[in-house]
C-alpha positions as CSV (number, residue, x, y, z in Angstrom):
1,X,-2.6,25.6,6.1
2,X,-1.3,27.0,3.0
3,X,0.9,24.1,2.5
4,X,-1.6,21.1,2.6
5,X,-4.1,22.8,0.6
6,X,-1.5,23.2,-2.6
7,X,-0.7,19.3,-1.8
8,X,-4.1,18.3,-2.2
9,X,-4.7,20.6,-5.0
10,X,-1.0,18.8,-6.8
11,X,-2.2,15.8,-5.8
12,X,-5.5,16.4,-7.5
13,X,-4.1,17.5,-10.9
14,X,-1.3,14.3,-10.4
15,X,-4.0,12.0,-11.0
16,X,-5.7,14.4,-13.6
17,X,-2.2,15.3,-15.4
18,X,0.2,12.4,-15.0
19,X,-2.6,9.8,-14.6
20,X,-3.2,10.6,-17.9
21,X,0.0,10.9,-19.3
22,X,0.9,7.3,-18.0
23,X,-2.1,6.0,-18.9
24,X,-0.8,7.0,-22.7
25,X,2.2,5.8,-22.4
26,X,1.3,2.2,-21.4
27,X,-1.4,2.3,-24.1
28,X,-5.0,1.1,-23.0
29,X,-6.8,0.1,-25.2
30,X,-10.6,-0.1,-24.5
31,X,-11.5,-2.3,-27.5
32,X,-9.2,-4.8,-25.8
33,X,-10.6,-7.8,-23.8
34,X,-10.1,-8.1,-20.2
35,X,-9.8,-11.3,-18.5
36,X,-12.9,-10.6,-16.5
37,X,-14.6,-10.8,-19.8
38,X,-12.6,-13.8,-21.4
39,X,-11.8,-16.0,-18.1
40,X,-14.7,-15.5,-15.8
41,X,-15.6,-18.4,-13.8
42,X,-17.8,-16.1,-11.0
43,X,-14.8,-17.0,-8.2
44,X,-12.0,-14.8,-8.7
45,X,-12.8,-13.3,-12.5
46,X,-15.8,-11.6,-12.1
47,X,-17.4,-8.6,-14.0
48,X,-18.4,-5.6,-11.5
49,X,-18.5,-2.0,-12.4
50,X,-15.4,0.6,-12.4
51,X,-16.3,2.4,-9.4
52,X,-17.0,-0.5,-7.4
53,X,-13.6,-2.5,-9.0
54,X,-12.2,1.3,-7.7
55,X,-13.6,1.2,-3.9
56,X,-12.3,-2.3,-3.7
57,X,-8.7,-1.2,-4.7
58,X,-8.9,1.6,-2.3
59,X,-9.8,-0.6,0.7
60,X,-7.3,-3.2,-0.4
61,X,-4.5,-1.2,-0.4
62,X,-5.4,1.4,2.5
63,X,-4.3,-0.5,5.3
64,X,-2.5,0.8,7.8
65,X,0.0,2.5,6.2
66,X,-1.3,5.7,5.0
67,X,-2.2,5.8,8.9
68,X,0.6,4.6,10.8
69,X,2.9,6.2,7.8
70,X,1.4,9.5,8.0
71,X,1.2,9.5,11.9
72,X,5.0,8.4,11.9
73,X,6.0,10.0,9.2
74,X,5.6,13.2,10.2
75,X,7.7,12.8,13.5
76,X,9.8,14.0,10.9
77,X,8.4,17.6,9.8
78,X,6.4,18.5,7.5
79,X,8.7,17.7,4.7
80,X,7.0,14.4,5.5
81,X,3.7,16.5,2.6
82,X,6.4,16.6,0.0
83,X,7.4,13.0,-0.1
84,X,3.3,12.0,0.3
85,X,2.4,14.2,-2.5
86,X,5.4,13.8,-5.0
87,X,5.5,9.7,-4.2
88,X,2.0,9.6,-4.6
89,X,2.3,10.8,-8.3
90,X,5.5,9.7,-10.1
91,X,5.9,6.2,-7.9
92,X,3.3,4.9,-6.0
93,X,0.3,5.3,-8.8
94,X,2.7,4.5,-11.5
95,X,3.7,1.2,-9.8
96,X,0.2,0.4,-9.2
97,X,-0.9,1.2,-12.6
98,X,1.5,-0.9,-13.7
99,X,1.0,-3.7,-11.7
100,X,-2.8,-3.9,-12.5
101,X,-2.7,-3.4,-16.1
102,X,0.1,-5.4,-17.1
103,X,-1.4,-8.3,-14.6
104,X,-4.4,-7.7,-16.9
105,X,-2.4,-7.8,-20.3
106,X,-1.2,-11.1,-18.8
107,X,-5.0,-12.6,-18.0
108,X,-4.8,-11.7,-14.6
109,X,-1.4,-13.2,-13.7
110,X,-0.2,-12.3,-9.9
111,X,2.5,-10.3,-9.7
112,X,5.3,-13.2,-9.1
113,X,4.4,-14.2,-12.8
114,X,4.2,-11.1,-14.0
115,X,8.3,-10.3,-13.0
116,X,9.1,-13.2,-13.9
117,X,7.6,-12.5,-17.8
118,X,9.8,-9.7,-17.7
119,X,12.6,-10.1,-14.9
120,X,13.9,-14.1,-15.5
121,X,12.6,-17.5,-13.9
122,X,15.2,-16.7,-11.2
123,X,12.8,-13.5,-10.0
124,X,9.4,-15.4,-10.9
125,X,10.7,-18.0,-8.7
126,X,11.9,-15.5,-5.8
127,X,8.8,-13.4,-6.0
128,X,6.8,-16.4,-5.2
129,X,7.9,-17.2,-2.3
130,X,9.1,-13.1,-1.2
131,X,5.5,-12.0,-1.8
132,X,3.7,-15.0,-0.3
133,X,5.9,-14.0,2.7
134,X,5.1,-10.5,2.8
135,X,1.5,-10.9,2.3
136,X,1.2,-13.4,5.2
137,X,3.3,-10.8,7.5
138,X,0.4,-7.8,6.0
139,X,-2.2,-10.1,6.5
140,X,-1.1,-10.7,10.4
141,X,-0.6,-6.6,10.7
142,X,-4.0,-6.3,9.8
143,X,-5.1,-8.8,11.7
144,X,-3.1,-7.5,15.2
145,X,-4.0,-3.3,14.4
146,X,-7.5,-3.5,14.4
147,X,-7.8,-6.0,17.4
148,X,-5.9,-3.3,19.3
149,X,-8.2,-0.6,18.2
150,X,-11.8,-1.9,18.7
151,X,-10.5,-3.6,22.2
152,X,-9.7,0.6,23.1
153,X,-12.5,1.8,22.1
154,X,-14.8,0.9,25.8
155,X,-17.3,-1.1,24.6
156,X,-16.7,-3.3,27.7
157,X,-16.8,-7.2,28.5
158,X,-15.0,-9.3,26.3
159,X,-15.2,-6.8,23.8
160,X,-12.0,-4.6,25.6
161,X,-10.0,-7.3,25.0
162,X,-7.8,-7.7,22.1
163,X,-7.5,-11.4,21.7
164,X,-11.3,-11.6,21.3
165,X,-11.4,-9.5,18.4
166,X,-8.8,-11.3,17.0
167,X,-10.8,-14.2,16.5
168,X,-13.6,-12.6,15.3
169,X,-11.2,-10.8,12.6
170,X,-9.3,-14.3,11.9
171,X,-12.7,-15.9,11.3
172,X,-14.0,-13.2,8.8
173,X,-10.9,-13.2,6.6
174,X,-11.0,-17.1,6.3
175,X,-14.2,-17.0,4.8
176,X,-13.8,-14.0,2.6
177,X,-10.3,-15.7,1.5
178,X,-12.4,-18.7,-0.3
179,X,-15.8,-17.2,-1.1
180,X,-15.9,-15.9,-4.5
181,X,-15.0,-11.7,-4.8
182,X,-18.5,-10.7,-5.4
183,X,-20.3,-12.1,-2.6
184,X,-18.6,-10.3,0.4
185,X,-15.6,-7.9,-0.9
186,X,-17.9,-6.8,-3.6
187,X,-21.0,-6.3,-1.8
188,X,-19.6,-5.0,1.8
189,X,-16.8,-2.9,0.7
190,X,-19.5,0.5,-0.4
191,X,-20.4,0.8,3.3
192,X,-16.7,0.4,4.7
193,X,-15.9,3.0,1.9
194,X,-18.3,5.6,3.1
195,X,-16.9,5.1,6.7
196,X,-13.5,5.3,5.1
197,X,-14.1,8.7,3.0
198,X,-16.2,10.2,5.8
199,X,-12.7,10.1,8.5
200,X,-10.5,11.5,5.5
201,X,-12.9,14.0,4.2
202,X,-14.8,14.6,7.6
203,X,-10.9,15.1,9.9
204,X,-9.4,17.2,6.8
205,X,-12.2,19.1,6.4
206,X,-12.6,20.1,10.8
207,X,-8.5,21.1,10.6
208,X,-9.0,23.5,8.0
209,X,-12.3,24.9,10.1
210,X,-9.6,24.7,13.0
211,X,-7.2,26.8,11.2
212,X,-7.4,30.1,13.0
213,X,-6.7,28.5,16.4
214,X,-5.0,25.9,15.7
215,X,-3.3,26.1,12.7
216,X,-1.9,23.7,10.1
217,X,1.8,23.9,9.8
218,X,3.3,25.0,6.8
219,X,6.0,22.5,4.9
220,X,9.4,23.2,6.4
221,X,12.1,21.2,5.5
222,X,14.1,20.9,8.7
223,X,14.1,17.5,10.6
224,X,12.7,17.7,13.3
225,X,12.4,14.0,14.9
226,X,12.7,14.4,18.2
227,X,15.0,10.9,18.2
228,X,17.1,12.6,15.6
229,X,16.5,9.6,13.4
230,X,18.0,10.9,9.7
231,X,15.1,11.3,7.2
232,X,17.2,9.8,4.7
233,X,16.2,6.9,4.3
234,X,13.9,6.1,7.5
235,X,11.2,8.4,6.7
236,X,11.0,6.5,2.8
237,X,10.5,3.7,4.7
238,X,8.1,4.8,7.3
239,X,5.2,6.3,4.7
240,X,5.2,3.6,2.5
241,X,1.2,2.7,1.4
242,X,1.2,6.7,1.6
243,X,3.7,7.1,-1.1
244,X,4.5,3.8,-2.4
245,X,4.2,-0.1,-1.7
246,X,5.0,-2.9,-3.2
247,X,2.1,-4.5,-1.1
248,X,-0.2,-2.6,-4.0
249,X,1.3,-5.0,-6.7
250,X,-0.3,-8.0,-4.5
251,X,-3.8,-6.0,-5.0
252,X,-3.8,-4.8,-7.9
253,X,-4.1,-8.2,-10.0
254,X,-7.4,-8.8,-8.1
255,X,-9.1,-6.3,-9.4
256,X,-7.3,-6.6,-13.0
257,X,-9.5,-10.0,-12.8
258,X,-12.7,-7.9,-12.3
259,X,-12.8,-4.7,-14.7
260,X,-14.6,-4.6,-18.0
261,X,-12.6,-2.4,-20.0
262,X,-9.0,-1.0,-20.1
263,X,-10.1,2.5,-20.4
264,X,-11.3,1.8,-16.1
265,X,-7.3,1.1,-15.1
266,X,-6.4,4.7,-14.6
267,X,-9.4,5.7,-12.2
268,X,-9.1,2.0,-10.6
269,X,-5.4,1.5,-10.2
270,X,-4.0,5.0,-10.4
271,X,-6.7,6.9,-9.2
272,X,-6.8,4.6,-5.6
273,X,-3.0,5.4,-5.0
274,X,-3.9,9.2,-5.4
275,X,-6.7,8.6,-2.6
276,X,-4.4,7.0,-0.4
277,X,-2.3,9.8,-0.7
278,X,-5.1,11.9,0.3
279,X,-5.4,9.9,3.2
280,X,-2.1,10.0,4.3
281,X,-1.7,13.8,3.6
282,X,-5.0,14.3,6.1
283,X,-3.8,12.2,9.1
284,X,-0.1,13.5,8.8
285,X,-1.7,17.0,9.2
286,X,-4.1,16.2,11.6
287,X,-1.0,14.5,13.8
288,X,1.3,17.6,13.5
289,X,-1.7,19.7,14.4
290,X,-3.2,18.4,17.1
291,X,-0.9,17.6,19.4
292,X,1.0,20.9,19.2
293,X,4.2,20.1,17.2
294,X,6.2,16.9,17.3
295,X,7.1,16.8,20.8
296,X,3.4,16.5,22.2
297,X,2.5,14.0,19.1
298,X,5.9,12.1,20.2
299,X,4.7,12.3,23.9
300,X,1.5,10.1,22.8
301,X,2.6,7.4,20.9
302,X,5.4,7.2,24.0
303,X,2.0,6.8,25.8
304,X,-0.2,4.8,24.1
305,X,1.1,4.1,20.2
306,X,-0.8,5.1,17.2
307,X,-4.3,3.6,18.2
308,X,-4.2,6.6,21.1
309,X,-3.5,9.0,18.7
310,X,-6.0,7.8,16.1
311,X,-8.8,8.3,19.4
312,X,-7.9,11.0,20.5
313,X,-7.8,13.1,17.1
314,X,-10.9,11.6,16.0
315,X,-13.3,12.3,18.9
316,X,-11.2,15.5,19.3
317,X,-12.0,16.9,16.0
318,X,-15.4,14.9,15.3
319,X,-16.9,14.8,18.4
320,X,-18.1,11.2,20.0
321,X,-20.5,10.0,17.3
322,X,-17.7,11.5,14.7
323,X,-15.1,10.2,16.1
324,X,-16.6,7.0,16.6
325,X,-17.5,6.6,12.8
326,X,-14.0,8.2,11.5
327,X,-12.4,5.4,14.5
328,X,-15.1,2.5,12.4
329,X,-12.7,3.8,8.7
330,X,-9.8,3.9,10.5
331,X,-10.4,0.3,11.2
332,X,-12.3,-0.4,8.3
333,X,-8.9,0.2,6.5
334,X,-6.9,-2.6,7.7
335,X,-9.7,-5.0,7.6
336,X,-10.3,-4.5,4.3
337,X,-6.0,-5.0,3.3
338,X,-6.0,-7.8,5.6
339,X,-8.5,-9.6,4.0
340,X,-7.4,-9.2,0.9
341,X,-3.8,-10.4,1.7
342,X,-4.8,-13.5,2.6
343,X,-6.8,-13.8,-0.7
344,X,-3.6,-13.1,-2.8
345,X,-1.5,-15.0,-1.0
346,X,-4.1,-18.3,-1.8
347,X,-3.6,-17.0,-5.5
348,X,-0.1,-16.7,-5.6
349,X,0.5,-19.9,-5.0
350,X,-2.4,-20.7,-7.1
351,X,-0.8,-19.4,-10.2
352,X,2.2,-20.8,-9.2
353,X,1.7,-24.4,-9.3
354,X,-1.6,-23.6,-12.1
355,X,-4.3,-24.9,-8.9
356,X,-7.6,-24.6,-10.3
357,X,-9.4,-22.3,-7.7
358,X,-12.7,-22.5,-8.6
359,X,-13.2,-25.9,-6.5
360,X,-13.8,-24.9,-2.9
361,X,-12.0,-27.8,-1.7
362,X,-9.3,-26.3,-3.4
363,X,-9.4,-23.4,-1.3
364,X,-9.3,-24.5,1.7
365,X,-6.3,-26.5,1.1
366,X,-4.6,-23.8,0.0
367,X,-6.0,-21.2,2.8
368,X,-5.9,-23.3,5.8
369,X,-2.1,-24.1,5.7
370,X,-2.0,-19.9,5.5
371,X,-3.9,-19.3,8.4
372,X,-2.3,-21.6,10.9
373,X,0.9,-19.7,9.8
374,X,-0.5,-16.8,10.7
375,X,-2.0,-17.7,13.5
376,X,1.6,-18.8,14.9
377,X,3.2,-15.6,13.5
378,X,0.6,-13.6,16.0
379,X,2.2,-14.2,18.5
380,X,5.7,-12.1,17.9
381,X,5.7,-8.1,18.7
382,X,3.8,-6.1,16.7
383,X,6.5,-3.7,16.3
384,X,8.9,-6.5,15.2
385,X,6.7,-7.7,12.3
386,X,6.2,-4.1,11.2
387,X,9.8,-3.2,10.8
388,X,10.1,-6.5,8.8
389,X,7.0,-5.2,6.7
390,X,8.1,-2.0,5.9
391,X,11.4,-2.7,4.4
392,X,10.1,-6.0,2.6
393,X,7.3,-3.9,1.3
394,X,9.6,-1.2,-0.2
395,X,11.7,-4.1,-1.6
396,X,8.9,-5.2,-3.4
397,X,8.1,-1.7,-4.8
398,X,11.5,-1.2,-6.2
399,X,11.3,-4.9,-8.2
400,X,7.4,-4.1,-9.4
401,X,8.9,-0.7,-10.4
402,X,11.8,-2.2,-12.6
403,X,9.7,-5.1,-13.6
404,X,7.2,-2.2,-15.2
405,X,10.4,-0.2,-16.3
406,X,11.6,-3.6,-18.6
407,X,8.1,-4.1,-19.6
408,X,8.1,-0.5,-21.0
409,X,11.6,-1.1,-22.6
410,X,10.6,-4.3,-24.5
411,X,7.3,-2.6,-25.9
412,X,9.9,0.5,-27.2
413,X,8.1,2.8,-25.0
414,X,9.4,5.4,-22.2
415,X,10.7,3.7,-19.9
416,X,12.0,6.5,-17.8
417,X,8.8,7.0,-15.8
418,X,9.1,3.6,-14.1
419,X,13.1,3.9,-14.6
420,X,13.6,7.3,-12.2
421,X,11.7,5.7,-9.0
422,X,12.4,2.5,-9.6
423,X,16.6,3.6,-9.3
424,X,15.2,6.4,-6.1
425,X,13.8,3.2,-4.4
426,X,16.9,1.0,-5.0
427,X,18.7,3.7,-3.0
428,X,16.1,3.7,-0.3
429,X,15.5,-0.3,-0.1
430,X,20.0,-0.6,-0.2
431,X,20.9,2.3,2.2
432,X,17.8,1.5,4.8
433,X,19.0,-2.7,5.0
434,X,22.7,-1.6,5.3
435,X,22.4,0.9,8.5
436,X,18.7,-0.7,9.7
437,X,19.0,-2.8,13.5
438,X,17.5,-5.5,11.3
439,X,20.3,-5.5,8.6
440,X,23.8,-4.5,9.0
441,X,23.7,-1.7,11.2
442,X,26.5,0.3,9.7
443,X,27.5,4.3,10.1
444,X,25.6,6.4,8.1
445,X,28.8,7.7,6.6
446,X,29.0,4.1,4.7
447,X,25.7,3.1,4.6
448,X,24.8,6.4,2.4
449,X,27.5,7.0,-0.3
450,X,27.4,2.5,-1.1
451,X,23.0,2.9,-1.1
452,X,23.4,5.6,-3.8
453,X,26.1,3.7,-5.7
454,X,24.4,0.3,-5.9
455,X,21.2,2.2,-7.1
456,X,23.7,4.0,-9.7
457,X,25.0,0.5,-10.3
458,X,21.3,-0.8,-10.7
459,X,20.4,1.4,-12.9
460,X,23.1,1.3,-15.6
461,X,23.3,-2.6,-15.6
462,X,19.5,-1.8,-16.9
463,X,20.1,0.6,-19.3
464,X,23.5,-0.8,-20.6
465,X,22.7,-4.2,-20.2
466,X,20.0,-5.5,-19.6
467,X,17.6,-3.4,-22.1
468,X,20.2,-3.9,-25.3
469,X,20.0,-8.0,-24.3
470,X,16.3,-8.0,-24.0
471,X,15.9,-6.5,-27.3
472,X,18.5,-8.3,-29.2
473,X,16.7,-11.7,-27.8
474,X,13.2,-10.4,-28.9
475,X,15.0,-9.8,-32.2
């Protein structure tokens, strides 16, 4: 129990410590306009307070990966609470600090325009369609993971099966994709937060009661998959929205549109990563814990996937009504992402060809082509578009990480906090493609030593190249 305690406690003083150190670096500046104050049209740039603008970014970027990565990711050990805790802090907040404030710096822009400010045309253009792509793929994730889980949890009728909820969950995020922010993410969001923070805070808080019988396990750094899967890089990939995601970057401009002052960007944008790493930290302790090790948690999801463990571990440490509630945040978390995707996927391709939004017809022309899309994408496996999500989301993170990096460069300031992950995620993103069944599926004994070298590669073209030519041209 030792173990998670201190990585709640680091991550705590991350957000306290570095949060503040990165918020200096970038330089907010509260007597600076925001574009919710400049641009409003009471659509998509709306005025709502910091720690609503900061239960909004929570929900939209706690899908189902702090979950599903911490579940996963700790088939792995409990090495799994270093990478949730030190991710968290130097890459995952950083990125989506970044993301939002320079979005905001940029009146809002989405995060396709933003790299391409920075990165060339040739990534502004790539981004556009890459992150269009991606969000469509999140948006089906979330639409398929919490069908599955409200058609197990016995309500009975039509209501046990999946497809039924799917509907019901299709039909929700088409209207909360073209209805301006305030009127149902803005007003409905509080009450899925207090389901959300009553599973993390309500299961974290029954393990440590739980302690003296069932104790938490201490970090060890062994692997202990019982697949033998290498933890370099799969379990990088696996807790991504737990550590880092370059799904956040998608977020994160939608709420740049909404806060009043820059001095609200470290508790909004930072502060929400650090929360999701909270949430990721609980339910990879709560998996290693109770299920007895990795063997029994491994023999579950063999049984019945994630959504059994989620049940069981709920109602097992909550009791019915408990469990029922932390089962309502659980899905409460994907909802809330997959809503949300949609809504930046209609502006990214809003800012893209400069669409005026604020008509409703508008809209809909740009939200029903999405949603027939996504209706068709539906029907492939679940675990087939995940794997494709994971990787593409990781992608992302890397370019949102060196898009920040060259921001940081061109302004003349320290570039090496969004420089160091930025390169550590290259690695990742490279070695995962090159030994992945989806990519090249080569031996671990190439795969490894070419991921670190193109990272290595990366990373000096950057500081030898392209930095001295972005300066000279600014020149």
């Amino acid at each position: 129990m030792v173990s998670f305690i201190v990585s709640l406690v680091v991550l705590v003083l991350g957000y306290l410590i570095y949060g503040k150190f990165v918020e200096k670096v970038f330089g907010a500046d509260p007597k600076r306009k925001t574009p919710a104050v400049e641009k409003e049209d009471g659509v998509d740039f709306v005025s709502i307070p910091w720690y609503k603008a900061f239960m909004i970014q929570l929900l939209n970027i706690a899908g189902l990966g702090p979950i599903i990565g911490g579940i996963m990711g700790v088939l792995y050990g409990t090495s799994s609470f270093i990478w949730i805790v030190l991710g968290s802090i130097f890459a995952g907040a950083v990125h989506d600090y970044f993301s939002g404030m320079m979005s905001l710096r940029h009146n809002g822009q989405s995060i396709s325009e933003v790299t391409g400010n920075y990165l060339g045309n040739f990534m502004r253009q790539f981004m556009r369609v890459f992150s269009v792509i991606l969000l469509v793929f999140v948006g089906v994730v979330f639409i398929l993971g919490p069908s599955n889980l409200l058609a197990n949890m016995g309500m009975g009728g039509i209501f046990n099966l999946s497809w039924v909820w799917l509907v019901i969950i299709l039909a929700y995020y088409f209207f909360a994709t073209i209805v301006p922010v305030d009127k149902i993410i803005g007003r409905i969001y509080p009450i899925f937060g207090g389901a959300l923070l009553f599973m993390a805070i309500g299961i974290g808080v029954m393990l440590m009661v739980n302690s003296g019988t069932n104790p938490i396990p201490e970090i060890q750094l062994s692997n202990l998959h019982p697949n033998g899967l290498p933890i370099w890089p799969l379990m990088f990939i696996t807790i991504a929205c737990g550590a880092i995601s370059g799904f956040h970057s998608t977020q994160s401009p939608i709420m740049s549109r909404c806060i009043k002052n820059e001095k609200y960007g470290r508790p909004v944008f930072y502060g929400a990563m650090i929360a999701e790493g909270v949430i990721a930290l609980v339910w990879a302790a709560a998996a290693a814990t109770f299920f007895g090790g990795v063997d029994g948690l491994n023999g579950i999801i063999a049984e019945g996937g994630w959504a059994v463990v989620v049940n069981k571990v709920s109602i097992g440490l909550l009791g019915p009504v408990g469990g029922i509630l932390a089962v309502l945040g659980v899905i409460a978390c994907p909802i809330t992402s997959g809503d949300t995707a949609f809504r930046s996927a209609r502006l990214t391709i809003a800012d893209s060809f400069k669409f005026d939004q604020n008509p409703i017809k508008n809209r809909l022309l740009l939200a029903i082509p999405l949603f027939i899309i996504a209706v068709v994408i539906t029907r492939l496996e679940w675990q087939v578009i995940w794997r494709y999500f994971a990787f593409s989301n990781q992608t992302l993170a890397a370019i949102v990480l060196w898009t920040s990096a060259m921001y940081l460069a061109k302004n003349k300031k320290l570039h090496w906090i969004a420089t160091i992950p930025a390169t550590f995620m290259t690695a990742v993103c490279t070695t995962y493609i090159l030994m992945a069944p989806e990519g090249f599926e080569l031996a671990t004994t190439i795969a490894y030593p070419v991921g670190i070298v193109a990272a290595v590669a990366t990373f000096c073209a950057f500081v030898f190249y392209l930095i001295p030519k972005a300066n000279k041209s600014k020149a």
